[in-house]
C-alpha positions in Angstrom: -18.6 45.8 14.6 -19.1 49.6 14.7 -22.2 49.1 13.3 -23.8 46.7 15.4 -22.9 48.8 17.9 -24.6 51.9 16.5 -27.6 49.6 15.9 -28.0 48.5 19.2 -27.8 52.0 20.6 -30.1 53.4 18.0 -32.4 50.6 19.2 -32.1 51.2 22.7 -32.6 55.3 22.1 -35.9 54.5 20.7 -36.8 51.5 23.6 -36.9 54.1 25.6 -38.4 56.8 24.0 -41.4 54.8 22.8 -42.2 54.2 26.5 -39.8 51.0 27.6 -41.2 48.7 24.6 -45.3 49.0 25.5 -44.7 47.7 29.2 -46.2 51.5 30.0 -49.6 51.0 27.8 -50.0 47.2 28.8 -50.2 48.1 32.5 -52.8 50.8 31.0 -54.7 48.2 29.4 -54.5 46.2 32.7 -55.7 49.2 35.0 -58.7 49.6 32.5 -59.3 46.0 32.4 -59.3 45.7 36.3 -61.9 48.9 36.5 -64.3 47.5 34.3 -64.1 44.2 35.3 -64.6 45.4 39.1 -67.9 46.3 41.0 -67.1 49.9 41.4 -69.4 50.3 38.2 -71.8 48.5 38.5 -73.3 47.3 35.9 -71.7 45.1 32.4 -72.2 47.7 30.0 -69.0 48.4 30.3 -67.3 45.0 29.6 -66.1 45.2 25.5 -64.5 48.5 26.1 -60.9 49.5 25.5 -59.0 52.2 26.3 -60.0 55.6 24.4 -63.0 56.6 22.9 -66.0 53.9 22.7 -69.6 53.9 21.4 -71.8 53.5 24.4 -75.1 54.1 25.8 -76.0 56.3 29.3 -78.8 54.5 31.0 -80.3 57.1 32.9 -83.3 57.6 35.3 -86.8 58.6 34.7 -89.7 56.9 34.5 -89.6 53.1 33.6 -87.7 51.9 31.5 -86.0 55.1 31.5 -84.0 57.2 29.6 -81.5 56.3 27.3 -79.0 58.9 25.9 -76.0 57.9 23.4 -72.4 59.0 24.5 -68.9 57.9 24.0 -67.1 57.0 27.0 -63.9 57.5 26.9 -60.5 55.4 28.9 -57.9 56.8 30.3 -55.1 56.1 32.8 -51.7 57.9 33.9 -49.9 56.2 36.5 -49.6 57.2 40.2 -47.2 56.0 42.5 -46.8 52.4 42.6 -50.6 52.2 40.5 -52.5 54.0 38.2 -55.7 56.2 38.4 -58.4 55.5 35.2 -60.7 57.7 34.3 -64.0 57.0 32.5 -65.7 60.2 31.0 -68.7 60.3 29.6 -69.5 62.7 26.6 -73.2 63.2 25.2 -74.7 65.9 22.9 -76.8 68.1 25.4 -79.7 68.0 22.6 -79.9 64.1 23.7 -80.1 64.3 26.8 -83.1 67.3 27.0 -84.9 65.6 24.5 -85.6 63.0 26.9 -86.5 65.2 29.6 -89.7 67.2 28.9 -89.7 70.9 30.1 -86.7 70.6 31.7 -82.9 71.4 30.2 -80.1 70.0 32.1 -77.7 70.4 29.7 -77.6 73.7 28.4 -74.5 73.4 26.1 -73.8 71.6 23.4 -71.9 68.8 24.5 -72.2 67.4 28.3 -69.5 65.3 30.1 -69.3 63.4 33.3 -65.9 62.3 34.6 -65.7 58.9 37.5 -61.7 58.1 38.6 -60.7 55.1 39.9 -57.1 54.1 41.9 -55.7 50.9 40.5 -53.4 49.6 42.9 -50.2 47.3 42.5 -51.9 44.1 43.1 -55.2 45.3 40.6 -57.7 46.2 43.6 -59.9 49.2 42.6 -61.4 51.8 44.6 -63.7 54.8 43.2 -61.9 58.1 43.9 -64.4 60.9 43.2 -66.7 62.1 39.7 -67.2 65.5 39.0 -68.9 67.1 35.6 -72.1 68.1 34.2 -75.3 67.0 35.4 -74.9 63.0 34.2 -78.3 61.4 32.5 -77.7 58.7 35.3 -78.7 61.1 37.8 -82.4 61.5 36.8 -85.0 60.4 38.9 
């Protein structure tokens, strides 16, 4: 008996330290999935991604068809209040993006990142919050 007993508290101890049993990382999953699935984006490039880092392509301005700059974009979500708030950066080498722009250098460093949040609410309705970064390759005219 004593040893079910220590079992069952062993298992408990590590219920709870592993996060409650991945209820915490579905409702991540969920918050992403809501995002991308939503209109705040835009656009379906988007729609095969997961949380953390994925292979993607910035679409950005410029002259037709215009330019196109490889990235990863990254997923993220914490949770806030009775929701959670996702956060889709975008990371590109700087030396892909200013290759694409002649005589101009928007991205001085070596890597360049853009960051968009989004509020996930209880009942999965998104709103955009704010972005902030570098310069993003989406914002060329």
């Amino acid at each position: 008996m004593r040893t079910g007993t220590f079992l069952a508290v062993i298992g408990a101890v590590l219920l709870v330290a592993c996060g409650g049993g991945g209820s915490a990382g579905a409702g991540r999953s969920e918050a992403i999935s809501a995002v991308i699935s939503s209109d705040e984006l835009g656009n379906d490039r988007y729609r095969q991604h997961h949380e953390g880092d994925n292979e993607c392509v910035i679409e950005g301005g410029g002259p037709a068809p215009g330019i196109r700059v490889p990235a990863t974009c990254r997923w993220e979500a914490q949770r806030a209040d009775a929701g959670w708030i996702v956060s889709l950066s975008e990371i590109w080498r700087c030396e892909d993006f200013n290759a694409n722009i002649e005589g101009e250098e928007t991205c001085p460093g070596e890597t360049g990142s853009h960051t968009y949040r989004f509020r996930v609410n209880s009942e999965g309705g998104v709103e955009r919050l704010d972005d902030s970064g570098d310069f993003p390759p989406q914002a060329m005219e």
